[in-house]
Backbone and ligand atoms as CSV (ligand in chain L), in Angstrom:
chain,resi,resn,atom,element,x,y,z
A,1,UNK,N,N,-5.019,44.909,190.941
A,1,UNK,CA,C,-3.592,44.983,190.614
A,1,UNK,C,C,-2.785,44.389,191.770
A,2,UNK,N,N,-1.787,44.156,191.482
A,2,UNK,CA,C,-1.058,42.599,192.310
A,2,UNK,C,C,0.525,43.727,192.123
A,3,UNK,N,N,0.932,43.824,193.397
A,3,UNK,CA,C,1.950,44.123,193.202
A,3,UNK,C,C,2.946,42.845,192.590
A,4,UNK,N,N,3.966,42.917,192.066
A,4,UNK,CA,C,4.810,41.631,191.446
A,4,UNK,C,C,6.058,41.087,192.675
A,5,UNK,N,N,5.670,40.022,192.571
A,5,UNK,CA,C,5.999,38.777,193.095
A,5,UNK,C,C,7.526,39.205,193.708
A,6,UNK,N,N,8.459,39.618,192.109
A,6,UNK,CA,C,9.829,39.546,192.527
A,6,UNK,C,C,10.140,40.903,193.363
A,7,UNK,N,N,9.000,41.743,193.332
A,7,UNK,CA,C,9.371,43.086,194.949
A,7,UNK,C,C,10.065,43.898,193.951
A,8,UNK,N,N,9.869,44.252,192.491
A,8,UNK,CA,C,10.162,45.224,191.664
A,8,UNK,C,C,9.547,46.674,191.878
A,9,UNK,N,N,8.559,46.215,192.807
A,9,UNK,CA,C,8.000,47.529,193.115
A,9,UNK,C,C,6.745,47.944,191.981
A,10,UNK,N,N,6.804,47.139,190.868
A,10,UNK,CA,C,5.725,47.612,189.715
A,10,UNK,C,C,4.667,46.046,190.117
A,11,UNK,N,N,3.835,46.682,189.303
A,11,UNK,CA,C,2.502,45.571,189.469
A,11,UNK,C,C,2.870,44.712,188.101
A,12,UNK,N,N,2.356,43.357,189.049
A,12,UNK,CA,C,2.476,42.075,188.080
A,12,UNK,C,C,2.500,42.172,186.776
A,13,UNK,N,N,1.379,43.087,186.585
A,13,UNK,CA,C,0.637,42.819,184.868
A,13,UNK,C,C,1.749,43.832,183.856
A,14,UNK,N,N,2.800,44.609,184.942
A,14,UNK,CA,C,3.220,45.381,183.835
A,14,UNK,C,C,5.133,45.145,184.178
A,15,UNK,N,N,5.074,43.638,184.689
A,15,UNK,CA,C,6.242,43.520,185.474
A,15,UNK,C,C,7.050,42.235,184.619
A,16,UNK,N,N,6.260,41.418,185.470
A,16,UNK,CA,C,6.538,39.753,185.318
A,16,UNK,C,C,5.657,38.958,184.314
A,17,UNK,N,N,4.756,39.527,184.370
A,17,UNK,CA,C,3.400,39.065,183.944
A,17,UNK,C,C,3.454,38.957,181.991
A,18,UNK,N,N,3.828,40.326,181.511
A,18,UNK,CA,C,4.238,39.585,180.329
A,18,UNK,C,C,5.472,38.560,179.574
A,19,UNK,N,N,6.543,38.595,180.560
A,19,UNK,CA,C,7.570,37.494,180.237
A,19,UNK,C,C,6.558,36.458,180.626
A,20,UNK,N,N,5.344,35.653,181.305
A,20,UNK,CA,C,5.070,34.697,181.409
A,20,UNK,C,C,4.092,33.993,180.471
A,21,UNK,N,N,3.211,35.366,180.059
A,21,UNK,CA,C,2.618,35.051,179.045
A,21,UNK,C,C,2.896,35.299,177.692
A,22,UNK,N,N,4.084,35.371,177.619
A,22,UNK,CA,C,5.043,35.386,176.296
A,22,UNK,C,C,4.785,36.491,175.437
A,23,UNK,N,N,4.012,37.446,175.820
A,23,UNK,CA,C,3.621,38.610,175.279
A,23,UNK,C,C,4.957,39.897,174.784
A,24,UNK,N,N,6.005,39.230,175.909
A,24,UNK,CA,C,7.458,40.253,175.851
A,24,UNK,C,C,8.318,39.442,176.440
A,25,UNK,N,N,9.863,39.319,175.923
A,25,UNK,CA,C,10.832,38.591,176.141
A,25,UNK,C,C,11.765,39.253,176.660
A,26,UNK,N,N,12.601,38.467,178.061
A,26,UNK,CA,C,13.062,39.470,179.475
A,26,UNK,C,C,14.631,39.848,177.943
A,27,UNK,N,N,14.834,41.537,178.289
A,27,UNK,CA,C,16.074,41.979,177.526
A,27,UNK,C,C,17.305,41.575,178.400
A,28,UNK,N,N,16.967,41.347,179.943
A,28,UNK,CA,C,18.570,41.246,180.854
A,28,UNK,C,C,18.049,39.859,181.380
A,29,UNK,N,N,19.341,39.394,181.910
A,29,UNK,CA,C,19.293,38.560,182.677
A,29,UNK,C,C,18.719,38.754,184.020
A,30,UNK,N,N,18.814,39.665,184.761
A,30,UNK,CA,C,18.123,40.333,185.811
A,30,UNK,C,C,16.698,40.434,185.427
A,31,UNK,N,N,16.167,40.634,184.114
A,31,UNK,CA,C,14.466,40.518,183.850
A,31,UNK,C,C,14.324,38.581,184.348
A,32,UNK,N,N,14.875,38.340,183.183
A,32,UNK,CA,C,14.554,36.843,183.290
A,32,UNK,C,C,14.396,36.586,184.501
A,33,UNK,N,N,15.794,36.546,185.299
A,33,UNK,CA,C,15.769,36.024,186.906
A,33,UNK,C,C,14.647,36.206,187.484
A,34,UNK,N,N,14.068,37.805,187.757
A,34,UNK,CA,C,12.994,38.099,188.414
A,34,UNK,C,C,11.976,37.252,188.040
A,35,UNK,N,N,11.525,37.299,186.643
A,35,UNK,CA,C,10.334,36.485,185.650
A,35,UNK,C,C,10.331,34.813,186.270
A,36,UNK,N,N,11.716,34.448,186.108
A,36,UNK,CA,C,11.795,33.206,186.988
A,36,UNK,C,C,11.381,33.421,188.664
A,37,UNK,N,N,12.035,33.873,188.912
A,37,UNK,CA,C,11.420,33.857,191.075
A,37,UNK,C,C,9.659,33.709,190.734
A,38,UNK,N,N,9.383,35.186,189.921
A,38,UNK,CA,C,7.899,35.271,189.902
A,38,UNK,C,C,7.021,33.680,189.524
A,39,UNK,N,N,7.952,32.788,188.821
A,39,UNK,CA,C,7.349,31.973,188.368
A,39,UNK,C,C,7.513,30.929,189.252
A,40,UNK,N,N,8.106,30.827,189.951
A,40,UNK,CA,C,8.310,29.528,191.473
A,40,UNK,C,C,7.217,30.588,192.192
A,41,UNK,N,N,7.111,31.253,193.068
A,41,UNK,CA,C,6.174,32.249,193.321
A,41,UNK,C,C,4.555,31.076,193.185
A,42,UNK,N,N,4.245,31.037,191.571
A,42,UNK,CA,C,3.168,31.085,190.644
A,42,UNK,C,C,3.444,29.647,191.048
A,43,UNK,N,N,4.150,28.787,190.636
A,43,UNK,CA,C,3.965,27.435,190.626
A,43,UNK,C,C,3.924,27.243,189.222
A,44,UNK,N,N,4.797,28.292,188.327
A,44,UNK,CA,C,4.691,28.222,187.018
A,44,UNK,C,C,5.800,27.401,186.838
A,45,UNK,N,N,5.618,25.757,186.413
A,45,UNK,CA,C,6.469,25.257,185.991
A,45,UNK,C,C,6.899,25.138,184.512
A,46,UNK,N,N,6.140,25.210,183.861
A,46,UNK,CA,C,6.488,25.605,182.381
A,46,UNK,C,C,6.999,26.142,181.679
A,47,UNK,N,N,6.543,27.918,182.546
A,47,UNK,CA,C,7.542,28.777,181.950
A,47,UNK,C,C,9.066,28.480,182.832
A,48,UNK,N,N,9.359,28.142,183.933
A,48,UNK,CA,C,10.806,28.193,184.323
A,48,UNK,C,C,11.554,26.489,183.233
A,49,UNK,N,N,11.156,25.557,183.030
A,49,UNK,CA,C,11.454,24.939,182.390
A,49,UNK,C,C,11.428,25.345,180.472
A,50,UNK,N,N,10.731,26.324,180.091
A,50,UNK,CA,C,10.921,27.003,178.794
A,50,UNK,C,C,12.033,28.118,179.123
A,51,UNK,N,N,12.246,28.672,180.228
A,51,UNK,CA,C,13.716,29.818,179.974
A,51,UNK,C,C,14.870,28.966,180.808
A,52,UNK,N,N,14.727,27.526,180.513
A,52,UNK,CA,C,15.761,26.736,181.184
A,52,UNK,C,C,16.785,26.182,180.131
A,53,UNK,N,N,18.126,26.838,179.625
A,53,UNK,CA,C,19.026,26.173,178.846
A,53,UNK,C,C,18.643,24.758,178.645
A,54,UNK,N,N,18.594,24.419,177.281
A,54,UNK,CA,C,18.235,22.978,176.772
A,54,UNK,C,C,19.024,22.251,177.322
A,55,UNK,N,N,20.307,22.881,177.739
A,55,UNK,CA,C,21.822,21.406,177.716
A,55,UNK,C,C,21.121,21.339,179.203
A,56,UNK,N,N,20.704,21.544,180.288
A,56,UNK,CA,C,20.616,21.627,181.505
A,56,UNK,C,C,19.095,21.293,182.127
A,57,UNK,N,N,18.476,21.506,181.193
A,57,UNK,CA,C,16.965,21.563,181.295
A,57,UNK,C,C,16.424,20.391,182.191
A,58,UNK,N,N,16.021,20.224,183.277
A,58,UNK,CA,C,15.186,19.011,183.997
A,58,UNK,C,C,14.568,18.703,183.411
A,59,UNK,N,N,14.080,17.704,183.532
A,59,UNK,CA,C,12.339,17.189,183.225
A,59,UNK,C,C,11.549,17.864,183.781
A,60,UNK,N,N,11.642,17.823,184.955
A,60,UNK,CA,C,10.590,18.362,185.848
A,60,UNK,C,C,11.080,18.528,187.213
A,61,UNK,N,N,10.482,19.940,187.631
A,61,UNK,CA,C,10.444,20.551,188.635
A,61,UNK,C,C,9.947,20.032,190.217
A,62,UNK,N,N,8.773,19.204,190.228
A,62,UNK,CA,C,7.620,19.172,190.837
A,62,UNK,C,C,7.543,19.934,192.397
A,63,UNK,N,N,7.285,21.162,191.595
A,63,UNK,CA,C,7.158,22.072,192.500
A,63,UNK,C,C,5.498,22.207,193.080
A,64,UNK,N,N,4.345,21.289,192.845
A,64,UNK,CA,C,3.559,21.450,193.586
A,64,UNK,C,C,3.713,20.640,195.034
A,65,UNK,N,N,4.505,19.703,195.320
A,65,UNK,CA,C,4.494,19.037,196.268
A,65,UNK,C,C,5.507,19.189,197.151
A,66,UNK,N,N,6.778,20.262,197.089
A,66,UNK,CA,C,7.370,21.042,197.419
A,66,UNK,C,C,7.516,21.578,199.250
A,67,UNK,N,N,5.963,22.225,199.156
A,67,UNK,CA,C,5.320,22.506,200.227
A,67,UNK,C,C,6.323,24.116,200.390
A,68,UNK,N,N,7.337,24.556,199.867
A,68,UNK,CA,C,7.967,25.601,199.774
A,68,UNK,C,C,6.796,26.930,199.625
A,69,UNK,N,N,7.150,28.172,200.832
A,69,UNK,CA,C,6.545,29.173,200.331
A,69,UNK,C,C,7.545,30.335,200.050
A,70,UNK,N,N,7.474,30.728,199.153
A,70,UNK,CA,C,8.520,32.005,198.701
A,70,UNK,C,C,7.973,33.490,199.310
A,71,UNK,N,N,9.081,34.060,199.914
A,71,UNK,CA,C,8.365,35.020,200.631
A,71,UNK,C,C,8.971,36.641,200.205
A,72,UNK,N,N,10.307,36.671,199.594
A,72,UNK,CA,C,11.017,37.608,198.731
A,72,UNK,C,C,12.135,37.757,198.329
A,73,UNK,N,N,12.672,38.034,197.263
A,73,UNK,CA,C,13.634,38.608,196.316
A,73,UNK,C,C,14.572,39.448,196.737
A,74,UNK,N,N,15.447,39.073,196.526
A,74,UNK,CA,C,16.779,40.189,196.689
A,74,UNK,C,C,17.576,39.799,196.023
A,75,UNK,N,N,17.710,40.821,194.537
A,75,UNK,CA,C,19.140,41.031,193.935
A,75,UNK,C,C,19.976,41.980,194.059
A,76,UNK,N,N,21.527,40.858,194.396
A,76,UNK,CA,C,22.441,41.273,195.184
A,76,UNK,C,C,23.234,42.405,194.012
A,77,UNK,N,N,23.249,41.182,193.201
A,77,UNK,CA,C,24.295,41.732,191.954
A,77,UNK,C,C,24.098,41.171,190.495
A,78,UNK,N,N,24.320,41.945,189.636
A,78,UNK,CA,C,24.480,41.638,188.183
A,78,UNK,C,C,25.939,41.606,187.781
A,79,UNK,N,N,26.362,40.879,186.682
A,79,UNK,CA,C,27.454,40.913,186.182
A,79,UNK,C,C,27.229,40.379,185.013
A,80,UNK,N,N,27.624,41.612,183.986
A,80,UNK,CA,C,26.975,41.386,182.469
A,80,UNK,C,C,25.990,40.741,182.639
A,81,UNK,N,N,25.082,40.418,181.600
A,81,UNK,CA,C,23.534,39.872,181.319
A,81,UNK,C,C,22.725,41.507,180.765
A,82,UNK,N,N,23.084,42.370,180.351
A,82,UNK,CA,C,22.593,43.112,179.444
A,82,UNK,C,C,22.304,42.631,178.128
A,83,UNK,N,N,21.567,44.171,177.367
A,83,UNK,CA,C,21.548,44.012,176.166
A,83,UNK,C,C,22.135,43.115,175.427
A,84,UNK,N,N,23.631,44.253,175.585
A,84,UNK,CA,C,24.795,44.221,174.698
A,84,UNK,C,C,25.548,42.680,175.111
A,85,UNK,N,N,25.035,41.975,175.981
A,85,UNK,CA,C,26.022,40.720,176.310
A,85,UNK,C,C,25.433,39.272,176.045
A,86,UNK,N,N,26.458,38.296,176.231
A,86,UNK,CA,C,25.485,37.262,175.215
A,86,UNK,C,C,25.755,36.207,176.797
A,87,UNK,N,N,26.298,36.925,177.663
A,87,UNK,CA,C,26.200,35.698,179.260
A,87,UNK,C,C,26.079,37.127,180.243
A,88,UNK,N,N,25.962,35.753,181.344
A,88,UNK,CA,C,25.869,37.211,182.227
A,88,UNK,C,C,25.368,36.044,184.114
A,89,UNK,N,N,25.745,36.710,185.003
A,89,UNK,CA,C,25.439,36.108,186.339
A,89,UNK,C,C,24.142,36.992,187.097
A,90,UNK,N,N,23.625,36.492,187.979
A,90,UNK,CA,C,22.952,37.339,188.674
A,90,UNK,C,C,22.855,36.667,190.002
A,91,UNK,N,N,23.016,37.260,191.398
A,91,UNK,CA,C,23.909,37.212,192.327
A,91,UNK,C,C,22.098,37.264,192.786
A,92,UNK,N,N,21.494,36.656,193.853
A,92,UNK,CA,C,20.631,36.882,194.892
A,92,UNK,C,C,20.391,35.929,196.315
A,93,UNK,N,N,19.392,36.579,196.635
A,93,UNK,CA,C,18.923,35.335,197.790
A,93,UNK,C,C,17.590,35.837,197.944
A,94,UNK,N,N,16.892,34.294,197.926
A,94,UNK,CA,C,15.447,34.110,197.689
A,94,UNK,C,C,14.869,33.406,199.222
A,95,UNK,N,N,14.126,34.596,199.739
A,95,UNK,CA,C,13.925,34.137,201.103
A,95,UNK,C,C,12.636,33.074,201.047
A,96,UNK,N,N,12.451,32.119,201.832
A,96,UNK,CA,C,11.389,31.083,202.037
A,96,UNK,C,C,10.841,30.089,202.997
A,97,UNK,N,N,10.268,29.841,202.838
A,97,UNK,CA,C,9.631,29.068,204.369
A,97,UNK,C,C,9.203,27.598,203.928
A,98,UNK,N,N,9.414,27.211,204.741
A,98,UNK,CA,C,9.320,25.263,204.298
A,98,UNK,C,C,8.818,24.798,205.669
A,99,UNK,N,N,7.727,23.868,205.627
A,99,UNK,CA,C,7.480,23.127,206.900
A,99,UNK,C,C,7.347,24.080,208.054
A,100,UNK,N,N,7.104,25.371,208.040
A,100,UNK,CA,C,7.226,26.405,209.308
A,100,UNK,C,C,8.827,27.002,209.313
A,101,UNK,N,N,9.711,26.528,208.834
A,101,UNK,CA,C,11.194,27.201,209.182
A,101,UNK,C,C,11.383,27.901,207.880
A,102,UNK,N,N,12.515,29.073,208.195
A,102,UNK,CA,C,12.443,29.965,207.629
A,102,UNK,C,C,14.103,29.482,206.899
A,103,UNK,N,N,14.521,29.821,205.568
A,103,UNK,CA,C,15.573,29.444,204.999
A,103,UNK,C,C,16.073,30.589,203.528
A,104,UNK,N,N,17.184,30.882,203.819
A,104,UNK,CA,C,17.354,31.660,202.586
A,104,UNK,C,C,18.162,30.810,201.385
A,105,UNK,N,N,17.453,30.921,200.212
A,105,UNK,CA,C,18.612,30.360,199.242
A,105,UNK,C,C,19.674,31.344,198.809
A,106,UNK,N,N,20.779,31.562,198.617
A,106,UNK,CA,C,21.717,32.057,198.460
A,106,UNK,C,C,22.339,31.959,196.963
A,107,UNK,N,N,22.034,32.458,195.943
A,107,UNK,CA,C,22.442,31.901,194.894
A,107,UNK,C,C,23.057,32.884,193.715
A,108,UNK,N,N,24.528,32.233,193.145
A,108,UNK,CA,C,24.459,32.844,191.548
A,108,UNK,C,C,24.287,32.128,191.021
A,109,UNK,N,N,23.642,32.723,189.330
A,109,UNK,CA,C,22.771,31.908,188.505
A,109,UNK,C,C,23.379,32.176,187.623
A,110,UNK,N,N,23.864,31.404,186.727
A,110,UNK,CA,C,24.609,31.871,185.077
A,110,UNK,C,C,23.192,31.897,183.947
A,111,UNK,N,N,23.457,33.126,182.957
A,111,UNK,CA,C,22.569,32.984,182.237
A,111,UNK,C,C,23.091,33.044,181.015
A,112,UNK,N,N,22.543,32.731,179.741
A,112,UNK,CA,C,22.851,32.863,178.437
A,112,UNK,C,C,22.331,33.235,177.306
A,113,UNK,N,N,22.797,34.024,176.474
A,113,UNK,CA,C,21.751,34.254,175.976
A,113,UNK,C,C,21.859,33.517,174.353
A,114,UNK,N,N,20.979,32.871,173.449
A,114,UNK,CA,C,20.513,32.551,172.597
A,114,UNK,C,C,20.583,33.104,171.339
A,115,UNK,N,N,20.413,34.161,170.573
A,115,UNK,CA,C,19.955,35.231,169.508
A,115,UNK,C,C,19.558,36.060,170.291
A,116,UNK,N,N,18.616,36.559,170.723
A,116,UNK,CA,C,17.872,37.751,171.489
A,116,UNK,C,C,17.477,36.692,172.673
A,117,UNK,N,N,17.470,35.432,173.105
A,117,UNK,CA,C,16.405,34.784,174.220
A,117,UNK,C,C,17.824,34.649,175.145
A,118,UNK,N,N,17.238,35.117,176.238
A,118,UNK,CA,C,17.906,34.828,177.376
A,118,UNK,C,C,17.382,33.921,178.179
A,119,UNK,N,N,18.482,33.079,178.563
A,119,UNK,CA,C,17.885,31.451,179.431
A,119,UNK,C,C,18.774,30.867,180.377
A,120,UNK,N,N,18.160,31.043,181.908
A,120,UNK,CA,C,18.655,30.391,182.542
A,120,UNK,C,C,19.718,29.139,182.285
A,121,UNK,N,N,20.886,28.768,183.122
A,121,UNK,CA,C,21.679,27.549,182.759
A,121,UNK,C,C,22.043,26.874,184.002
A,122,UNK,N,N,22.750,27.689,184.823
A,122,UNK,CA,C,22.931,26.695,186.438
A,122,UNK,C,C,23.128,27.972,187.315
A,123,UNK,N,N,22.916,27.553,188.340
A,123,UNK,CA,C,23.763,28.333,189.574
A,123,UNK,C,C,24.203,27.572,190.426
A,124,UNK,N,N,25.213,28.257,191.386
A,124,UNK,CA,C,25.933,27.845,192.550
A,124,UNK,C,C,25.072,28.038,194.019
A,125,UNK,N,N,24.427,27.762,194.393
A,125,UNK,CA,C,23.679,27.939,195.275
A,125,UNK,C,C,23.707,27.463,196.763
A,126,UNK,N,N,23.679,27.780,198.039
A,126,UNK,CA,C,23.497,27.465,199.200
A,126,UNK,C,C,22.198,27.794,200.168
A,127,UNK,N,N,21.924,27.089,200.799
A,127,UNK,CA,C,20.690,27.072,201.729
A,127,UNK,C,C,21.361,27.510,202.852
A,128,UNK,N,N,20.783,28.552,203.769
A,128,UNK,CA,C,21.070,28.852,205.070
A,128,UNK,C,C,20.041,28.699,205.721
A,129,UNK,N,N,19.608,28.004,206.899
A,129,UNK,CA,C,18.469,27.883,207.102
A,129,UNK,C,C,18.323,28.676,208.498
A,130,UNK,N,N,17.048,29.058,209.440
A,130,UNK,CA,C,17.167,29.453,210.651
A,130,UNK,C,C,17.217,31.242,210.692
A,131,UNK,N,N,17.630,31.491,211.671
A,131,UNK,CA,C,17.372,32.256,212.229
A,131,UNK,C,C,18.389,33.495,211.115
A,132,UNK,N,N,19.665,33.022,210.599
A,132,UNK,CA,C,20.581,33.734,209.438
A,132,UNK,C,C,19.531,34.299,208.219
A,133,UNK,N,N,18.764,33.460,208.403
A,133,UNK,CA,C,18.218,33.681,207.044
A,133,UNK,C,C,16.998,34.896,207.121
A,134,UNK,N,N,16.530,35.431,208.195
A,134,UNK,CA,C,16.474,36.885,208.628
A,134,UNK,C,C,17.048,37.782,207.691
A,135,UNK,N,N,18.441,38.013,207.904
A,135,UNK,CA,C,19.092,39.056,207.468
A,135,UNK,C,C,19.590,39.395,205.753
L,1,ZN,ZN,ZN,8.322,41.174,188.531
């Protein structure tokens, strides 16, 4: 058992693990988000390009050559992305290491939701790199 990626505190298989293998579909935007980190984490490019809004959607990621290591999760804040809501933000910073230096991404992420599918669309994001990115 693998604790999960996004630092939910539950193990993979009963966390992240079925939003990836499509077994269960994230209900908040805060699931998704996590399901996404877990999936940069994984080097899962598929699934973050399948919960990626069509209007916005990359081609491709190419996150194997990256050289990025993700090291943990912190959500700051939610704002709507429930059940009951059909958008919603989620406020974090995703700590990581590149080339030996240490860098936090800083990001809100807009999400949307579909019928019942909730899917990533953009965020506003900043890199802090160094010694800030500690805290
Ligand atoms: Zn998780």
């Amino acid at each position: 058992m693998t604790d999960c990626y996004c630092g939910s505190g539950q193990n993979y298989n009963e966390c992240c693990e079925p939003y990836h293998t499509a077994s269960k579909m994230a209900q908040t935007a805060e699931a998704l988000m996590r399901s996404r980190y877990s999936a940069f984490v994984l080097g899962n490019e598929s699934y973050l390009l399948a919960t990626w809004d069509e209007a916005k959607r990359p081609l491709s990621l190419g996150l194997s050559g990256d050289g990025i290591i993700w090291q943990r999760l912190n959500i700051i804040r939610c704002n709507k992305g429930r059940e009951i809501h059909k958008q919603g933000t989620v406020e974090f910073k995703a700590y990581y290491q590149q080339d030996g230096h240490d860098f936090v991404l800083h990001e809100i992420s807009r999400f949307k939701k579909n019928q019942v599918v909730w899917f990533y669309v953009d965020g506003a994001a900043r890199i802090i790199p160094g010694l800030a990115a500690k805290k």
